[in-house]
C-alpha positions in Angstrom: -84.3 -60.2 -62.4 -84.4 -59.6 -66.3 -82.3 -62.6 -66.7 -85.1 -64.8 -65.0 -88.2 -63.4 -67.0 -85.5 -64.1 -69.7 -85.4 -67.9 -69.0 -89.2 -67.9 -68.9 -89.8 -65.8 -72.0 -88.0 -68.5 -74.0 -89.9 -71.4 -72.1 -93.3 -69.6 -72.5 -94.9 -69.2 -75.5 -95.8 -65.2 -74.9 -97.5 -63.9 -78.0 -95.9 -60.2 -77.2 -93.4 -61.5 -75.3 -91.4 -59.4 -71.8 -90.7 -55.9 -72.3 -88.5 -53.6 -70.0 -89.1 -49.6 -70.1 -86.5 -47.2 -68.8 -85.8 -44.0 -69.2 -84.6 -44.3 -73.1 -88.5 -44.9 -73.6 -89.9 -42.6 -71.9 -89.8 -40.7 -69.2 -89.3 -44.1 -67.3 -89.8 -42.5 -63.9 -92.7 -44.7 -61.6 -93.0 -45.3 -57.9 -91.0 -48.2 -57.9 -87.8 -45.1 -58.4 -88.4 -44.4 -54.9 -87.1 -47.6 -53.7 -83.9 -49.8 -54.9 -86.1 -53.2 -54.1 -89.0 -52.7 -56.0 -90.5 -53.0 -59.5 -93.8 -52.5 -61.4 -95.1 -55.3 -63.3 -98.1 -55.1 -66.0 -99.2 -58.0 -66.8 -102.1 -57.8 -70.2 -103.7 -55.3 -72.0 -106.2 -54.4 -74.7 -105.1 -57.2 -76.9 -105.1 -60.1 -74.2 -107.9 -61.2 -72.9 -108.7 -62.3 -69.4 -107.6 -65.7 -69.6 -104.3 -65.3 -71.3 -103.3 -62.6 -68.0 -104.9 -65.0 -65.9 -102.4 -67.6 -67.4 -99.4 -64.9 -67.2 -100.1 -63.9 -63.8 -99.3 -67.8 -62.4 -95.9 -68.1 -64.5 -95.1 -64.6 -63.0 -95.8 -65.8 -59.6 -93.8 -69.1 -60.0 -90.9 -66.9 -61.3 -91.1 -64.3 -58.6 -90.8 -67.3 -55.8 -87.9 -68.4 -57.8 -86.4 -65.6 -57.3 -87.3 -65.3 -53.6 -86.3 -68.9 -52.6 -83.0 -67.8 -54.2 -82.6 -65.2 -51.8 -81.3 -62.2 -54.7 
């Protein structure tokens, strides 16, 4: 999955750009540790403003349908 937000990051012109937390961060441990199949996403915060998530939020759909129509 980090290889496809990859692909997007360098197509999208993200002002922050994509970052991934684990445990070298912090503490690292959220619900999605409970399963092997799931993830939490945040998209924005208290430097975006509503349209730039907006505008996040439909590149991170296209890119999770991606990834389902690829079946991985």
């Amino acid at each position: 999955m980090k290889s496809n937000f990859s692909k997007v990051s360098k197509s999208s012109p993200f002002p922050l750009g994509i970052y991934y937390k684990d445990k070298s961060v912090c503490n690292g441990w959220y619900n999605q540790n409970y399963s092997p199949a799931s993830a939490l996403i945040e998209v924005g915060g208290t430097a975006n403003t509503l349209a730039e998530s907006n505008r996040m939020m439909d590149i991170l759909a296209q890119v999770i349908n991606q990834i389902r129509l690829s079946g991985k």
